[in-house]
N, C-alpha and C positions, 0 to 999 in steps of 0.2 A: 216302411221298413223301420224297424225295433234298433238302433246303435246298441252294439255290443259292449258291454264292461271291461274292460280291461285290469289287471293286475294290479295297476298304481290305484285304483280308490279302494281295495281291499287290504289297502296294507296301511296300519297306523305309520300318522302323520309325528316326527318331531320335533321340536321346536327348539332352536339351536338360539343361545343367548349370548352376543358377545360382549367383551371385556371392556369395560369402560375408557379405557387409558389411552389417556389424550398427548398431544404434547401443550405445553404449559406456555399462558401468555400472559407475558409480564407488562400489567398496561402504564406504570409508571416508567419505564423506560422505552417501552415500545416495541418488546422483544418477544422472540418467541424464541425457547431454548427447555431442555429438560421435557419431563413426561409428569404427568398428574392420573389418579383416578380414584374412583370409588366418589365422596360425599364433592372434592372439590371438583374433580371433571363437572359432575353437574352442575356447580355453580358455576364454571365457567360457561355454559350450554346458556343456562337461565342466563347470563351476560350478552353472552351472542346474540339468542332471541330477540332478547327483549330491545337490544342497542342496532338490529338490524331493523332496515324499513321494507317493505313486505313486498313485490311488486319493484322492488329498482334494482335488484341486479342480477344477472343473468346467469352466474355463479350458483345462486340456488335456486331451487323448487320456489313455486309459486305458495306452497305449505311451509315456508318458510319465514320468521323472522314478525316481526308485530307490524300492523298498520296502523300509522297514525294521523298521516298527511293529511285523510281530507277532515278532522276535527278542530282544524281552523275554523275563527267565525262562531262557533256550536257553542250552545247554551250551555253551560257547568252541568246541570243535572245530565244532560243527552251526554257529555263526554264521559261521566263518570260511569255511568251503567252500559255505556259500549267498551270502555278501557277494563271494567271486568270482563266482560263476557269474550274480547278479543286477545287478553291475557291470557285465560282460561284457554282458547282454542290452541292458541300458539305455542303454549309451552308441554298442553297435552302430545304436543307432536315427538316430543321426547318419550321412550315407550320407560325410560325411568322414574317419568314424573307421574304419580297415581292420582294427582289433584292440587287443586289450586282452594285456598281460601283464608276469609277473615280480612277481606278486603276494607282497606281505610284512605278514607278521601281528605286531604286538605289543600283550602286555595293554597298557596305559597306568595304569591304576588298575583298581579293583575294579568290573567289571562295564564296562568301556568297552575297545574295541577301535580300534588305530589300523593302516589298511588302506594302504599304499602301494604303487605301480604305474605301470607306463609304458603314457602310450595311442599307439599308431603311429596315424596322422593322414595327411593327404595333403600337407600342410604339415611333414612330420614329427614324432620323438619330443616328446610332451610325460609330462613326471611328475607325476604327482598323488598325492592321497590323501584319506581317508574314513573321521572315525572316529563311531564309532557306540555310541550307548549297546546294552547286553542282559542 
């Protein structure tokens, strides 16, 4: 027996975008108070992300937040070329971020790596970065 079509796949699909507007976290004092949106909401996202560890809390999606833990011990080269490709997944998860690139690697000290990088955004370029002990 053939399944019959139903109404809903003939009829265009829309695509509803919502509004970026967060409320505002002020990390020097430790507060959260006010609303933010458009270019700073995302920087605040790209904060979240990238300062959340991926897998520890139960709060978010397992699509959530950057993995860093198991890059203890790992050779500088192996850290570098996972910490883009693992940026890159992570912040994709935002449907405002269009892409990740221009990735720059420098030791900092012994065993810590500092990651800098431009996220293109819908709001536009913003620059960040992400340093990581290993």
């Amino acid at each position: 027996m053939i399944p019959a079509v139903n109404d809903i796949l003939t009829h265009d699909i829309e695509l509803v975008s919502y509004p970026s507007q967060t409320h505002k976290m002020h990390l020097d004092s430790q507060t959260i108070s006010g609303f933010i949106d458009g270019k700073e909401s995302v920087k605040q996202m790209i904060y979240k992300i990238l300062n959340t560890e991926r897998y520890e809390y139960i709060a978010y999606t397992w699509n959530f937040g950057l993995y860093t833990s198991d890059l203890f011990g790992e050779d500088y080269d192996y850290v570098c070329a996972e910490l883009e490709r693992r940026i890159t997944e992570a912040l994709l998860f935002d449907d405002r971020i269009n892409g990740v690139e221009g990735f720059e690697f420098s030791l900092q000290e012994r065993n810590k790596v500092l990651c800098t990088f431009s996220v293109n955004t819908t709001f536009g370029t913003i620059d960040s970065e992400k340093a990581v002990n290993f």
